[in-house]
N, C-alpha and C positions, 0 to 999 in steps of 0.2 A: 730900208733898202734903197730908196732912190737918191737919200743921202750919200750913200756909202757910192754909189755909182760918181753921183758928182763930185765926190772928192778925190772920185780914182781915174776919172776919164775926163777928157779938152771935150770945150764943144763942138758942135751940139750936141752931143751925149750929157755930159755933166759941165762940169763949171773948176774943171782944177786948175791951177796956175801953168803956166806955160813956162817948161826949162827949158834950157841948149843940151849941149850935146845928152845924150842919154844911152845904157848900156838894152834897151830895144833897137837902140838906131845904129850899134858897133861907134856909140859916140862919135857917129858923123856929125856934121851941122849942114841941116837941111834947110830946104822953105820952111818958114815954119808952117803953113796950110799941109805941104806932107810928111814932115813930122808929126802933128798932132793928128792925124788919119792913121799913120802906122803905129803910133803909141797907145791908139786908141782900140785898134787891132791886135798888138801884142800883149795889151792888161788883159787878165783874168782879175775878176769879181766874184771875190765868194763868198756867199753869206753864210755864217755861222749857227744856227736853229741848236739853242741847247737849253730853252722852258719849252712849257707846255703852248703858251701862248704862240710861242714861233710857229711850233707845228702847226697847230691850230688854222696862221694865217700864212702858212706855207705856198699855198694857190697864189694870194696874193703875192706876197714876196718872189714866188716865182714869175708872175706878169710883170713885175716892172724891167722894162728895156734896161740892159746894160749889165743886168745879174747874168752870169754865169753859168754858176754852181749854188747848189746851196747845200750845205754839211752841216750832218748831224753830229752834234759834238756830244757823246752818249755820256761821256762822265758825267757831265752838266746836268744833262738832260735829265737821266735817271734822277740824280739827286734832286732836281728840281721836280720828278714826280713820285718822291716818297718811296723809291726803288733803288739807294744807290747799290753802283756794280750791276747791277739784275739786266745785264745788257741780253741775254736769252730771255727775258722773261714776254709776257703778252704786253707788255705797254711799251714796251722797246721794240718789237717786232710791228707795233701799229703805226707808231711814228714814221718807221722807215718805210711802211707800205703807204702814208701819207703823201709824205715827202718823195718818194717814186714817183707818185700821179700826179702830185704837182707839176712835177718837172717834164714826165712827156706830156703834159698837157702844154705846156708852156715853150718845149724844146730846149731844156735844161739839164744840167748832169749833175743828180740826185751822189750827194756825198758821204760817205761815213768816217769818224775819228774818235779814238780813244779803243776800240774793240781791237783786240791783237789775235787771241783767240783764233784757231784757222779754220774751225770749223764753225765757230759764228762770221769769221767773216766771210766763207764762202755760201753761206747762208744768206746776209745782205747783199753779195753779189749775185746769188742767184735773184734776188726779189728785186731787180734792177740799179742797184748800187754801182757808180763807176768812175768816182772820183774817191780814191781810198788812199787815207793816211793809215801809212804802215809799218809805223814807228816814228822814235825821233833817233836825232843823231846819235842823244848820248844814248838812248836803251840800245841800237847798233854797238856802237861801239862798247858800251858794258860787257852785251854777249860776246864778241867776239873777242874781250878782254877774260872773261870766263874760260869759252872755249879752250883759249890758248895757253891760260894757268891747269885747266881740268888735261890737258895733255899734257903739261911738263911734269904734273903734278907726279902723272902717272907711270913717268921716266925712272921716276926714286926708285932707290931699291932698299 
């Protein structure tokens, strides 16, 4: 995690190379001292947790300065504990209870990814969840490519 911070934020936070213009900045060119302050301001850092292991050291990964978020990436995750899919089950709902207390312990915004599901997801959002992936582009646009065929479809006569 404190890798990931340095590679994604100017110091003294991390250690990233220092560009010009930049679409944080409306690609002005700034000092660079307050460029690399608002760039540093406008990165999100989100860490990934999809072993067992992550969970595990979720407390830590959440202390180190500069994270974020950290997200449970449950595809991964399950698979990685002998559960794939079983995103309902007891070893999915522990992680996320984990991964919650890491984060207000730390003042972090505990994440969830891969669960579509809306009553699991309202389920990790009730158990403090609130940095949620809630699809990708193409499953969006697949359904609404469904949708749109499931009503012409139904034009036929």
């Amino acid at each position: 995690a404190g890798r990931v911070v340095a590679y994604c934020k100017y110091p003294p936070v991390g250690h990233r190379s220092i560009a010009g213009a930049q679409p944080q900045l409306g690609f002005k060119t700034l000092p660079t001292g307050d460029a690399m302050r608002l760039v540093n301001e406008e990165t999100l850092v989100v860490v990934m947790l999809e072993t067992p292991t992550a969970i595990a050291n979720a407390g830590a990964i959440a202390a180190v300065p500069g994270v974020d978020a950290l997200l449970i990436g449950f595809n991964d995750l399950c698979a990685e504990m002998g559960v794939p899919g079983d995103f309902a089950g007891a070893k999915a709902e522990a992680a996320c209870a984990a991964t919650v207390a890491a984060c207000r312990k730390h003042g972090k915004y505990p994440g969830i990814g891969g669960v579509y599901d809306h009553k699991l997801m309202q389920k990790f959002i009730g158990m403090g969840a609130r940095f949620i992936l809630s699809g990708s582009d193409v499953a969006f646009m697949m359904a609404g490519g469904r949708d749109r065929t499931t009503f012409l479809r139904s034009l036929q006569t």
